[in-house]
C-alpha positions as CSV (number, residue, x, y, z in Angstrom):
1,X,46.2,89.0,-19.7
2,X,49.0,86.9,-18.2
3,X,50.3,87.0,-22.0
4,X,50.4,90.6,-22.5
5,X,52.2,90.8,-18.6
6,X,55.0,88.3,-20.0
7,X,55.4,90.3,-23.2
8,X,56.2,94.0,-22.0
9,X,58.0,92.5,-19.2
10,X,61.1,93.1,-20.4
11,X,63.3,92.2,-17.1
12,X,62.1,89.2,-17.5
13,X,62.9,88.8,-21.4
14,X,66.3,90.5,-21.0
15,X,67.3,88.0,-18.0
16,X,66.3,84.6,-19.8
17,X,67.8,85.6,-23.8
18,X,70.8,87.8,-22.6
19,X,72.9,84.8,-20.9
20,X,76.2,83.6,-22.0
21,X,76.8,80.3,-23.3
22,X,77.6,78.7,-20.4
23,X,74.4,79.3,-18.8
24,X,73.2,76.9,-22.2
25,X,75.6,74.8,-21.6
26,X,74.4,74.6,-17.5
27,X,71.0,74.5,-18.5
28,X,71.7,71.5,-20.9
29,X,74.0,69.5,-19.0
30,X,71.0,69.7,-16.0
31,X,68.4,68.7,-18.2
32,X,70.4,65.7,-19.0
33,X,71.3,65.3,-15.3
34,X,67.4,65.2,-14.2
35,X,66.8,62.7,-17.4
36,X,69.3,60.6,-15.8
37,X,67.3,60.8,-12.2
38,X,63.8,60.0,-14.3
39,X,65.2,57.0,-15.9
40,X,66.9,55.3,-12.8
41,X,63.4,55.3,-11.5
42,X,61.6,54.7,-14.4
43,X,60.9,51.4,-13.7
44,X,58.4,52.7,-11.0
45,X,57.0,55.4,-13.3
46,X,53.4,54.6,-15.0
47,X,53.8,55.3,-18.6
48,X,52.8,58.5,-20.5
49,X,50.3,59.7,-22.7
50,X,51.8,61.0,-25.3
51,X,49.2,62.8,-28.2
52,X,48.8,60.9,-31.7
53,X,47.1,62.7,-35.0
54,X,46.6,66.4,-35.6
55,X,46.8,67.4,-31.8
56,X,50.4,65.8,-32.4
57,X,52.5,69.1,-33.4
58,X,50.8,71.2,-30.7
59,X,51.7,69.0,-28.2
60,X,55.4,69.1,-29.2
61,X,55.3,72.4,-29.5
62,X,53.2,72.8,-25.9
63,X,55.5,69.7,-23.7
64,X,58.7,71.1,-25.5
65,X,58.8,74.9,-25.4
66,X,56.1,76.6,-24.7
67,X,55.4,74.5,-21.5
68,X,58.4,74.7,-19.8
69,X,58.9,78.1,-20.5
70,X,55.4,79.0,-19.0
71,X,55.9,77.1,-16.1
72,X,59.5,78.2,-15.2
73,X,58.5,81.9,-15.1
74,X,55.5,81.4,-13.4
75,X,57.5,78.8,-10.5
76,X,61.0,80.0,-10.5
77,X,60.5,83.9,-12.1
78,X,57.4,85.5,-10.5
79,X,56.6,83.2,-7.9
80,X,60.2,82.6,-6.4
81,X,62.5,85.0,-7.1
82,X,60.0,88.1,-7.3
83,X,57.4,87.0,-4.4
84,X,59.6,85.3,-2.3
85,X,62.7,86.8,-3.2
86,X,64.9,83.6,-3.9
87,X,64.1,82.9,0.0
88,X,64.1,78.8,0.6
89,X,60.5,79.1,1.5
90,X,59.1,80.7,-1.8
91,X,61.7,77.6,-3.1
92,X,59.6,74.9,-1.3
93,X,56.3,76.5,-1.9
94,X,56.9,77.2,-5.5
95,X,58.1,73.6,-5.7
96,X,55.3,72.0,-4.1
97,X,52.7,73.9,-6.6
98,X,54.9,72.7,-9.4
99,X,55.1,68.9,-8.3
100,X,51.4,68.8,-7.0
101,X,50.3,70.1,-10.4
102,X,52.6,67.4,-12.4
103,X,52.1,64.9,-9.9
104,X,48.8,63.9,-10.5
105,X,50.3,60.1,-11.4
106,X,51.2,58.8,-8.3
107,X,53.3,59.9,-5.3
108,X,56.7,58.8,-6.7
109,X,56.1,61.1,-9.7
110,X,55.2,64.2,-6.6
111,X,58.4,63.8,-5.0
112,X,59.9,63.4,-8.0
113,X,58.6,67.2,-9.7
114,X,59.3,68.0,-5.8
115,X,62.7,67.6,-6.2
116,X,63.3,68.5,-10.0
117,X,61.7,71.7,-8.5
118,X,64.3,72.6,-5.3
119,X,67.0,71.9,-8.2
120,X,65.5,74.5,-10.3
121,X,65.2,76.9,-7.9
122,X,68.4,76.7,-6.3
123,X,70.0,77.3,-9.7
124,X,67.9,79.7,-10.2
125,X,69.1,81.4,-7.2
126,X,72.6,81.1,-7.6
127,X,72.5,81.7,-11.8
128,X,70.2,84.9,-10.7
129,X,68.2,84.1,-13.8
130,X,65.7,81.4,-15.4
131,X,67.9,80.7,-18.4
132,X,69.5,77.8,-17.3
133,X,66.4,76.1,-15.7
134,X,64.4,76.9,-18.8
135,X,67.0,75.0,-20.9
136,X,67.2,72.4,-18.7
137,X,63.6,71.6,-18.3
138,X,62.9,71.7,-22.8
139,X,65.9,69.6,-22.6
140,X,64.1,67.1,-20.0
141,X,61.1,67.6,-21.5
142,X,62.3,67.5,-25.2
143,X,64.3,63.9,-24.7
144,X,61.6,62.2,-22.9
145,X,59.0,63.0,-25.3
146,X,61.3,61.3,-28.4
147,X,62.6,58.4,-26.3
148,X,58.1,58.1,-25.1
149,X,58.2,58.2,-29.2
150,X,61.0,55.4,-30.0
151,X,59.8,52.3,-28.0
């Protein structure tokens, strides 16, 4: 159902693959940014667990794309900007659903999605579009699964 809303909702298709390439560029240089954030406190970060065998492409696939994308239309798209109109409560409350349902790990890790959160929504906000937080967050995503991979 949630699918079929997504696919004839064409506002929403139109606002995040109509953006000009600096939006990309945004969206990529605040992946990078929030990488950056993640590995300063990575020393107080339990590790992952990352998915081995045939459940392996599906999960690249799933923490990569299709995650991310999910997750910032649901946060930033429906629930901020259409419920709550952008306002800076539908930016906390949005937030704190996103962290509380990545932060399962530990506290440090809820703050952490807390935060990563607020600076999606704010860009959000100001970018009037999810583009650039949806590149930002495959881009998070994307580099911490190969560097979870490479030691």
């Amino acid at each position: 159902m949630l699918s079929a809303f997504i696919l004839f909702n064409l506002e929403f298709l139109e606002k995040l693959f109509l953006c000009p390439l600096r939006d990309l560029l945004i969206g990529i240089l605040l992946g990078l940014f929030l990488l950056g954030i993640e590995w300063l406190l990575s020393s107080h970060l339990p590790g992952s667990n990352v998915a081995t065998g045939p459940r392996l492409k599906l999960s690249l696939f799933s923490i990569c794309v299709s995650g991310p994308l999910w997750e910032e239309f649901i946060f930033r798209y429906y629930l901020n900007l259409k419920t709550f109109k952008g306002s800076f409560s539908g930016m906390i409350i949005s937030s704190l659903i996103f962290s509380v349902i990545h932060g399962y790990v530990g506290l440090l890790l809820l703050a952490l999605f807390f935060l990563f959160g607020i600076i999606f929504s704010v860009v959000d906000f100001y970018r009037k579009n999810v583009f650039v937080s949806s590149i930002a967050h495959i881009v998070l995503n994307t580099i911490i699964l190969l560097l979870n991979f490479s030691g």
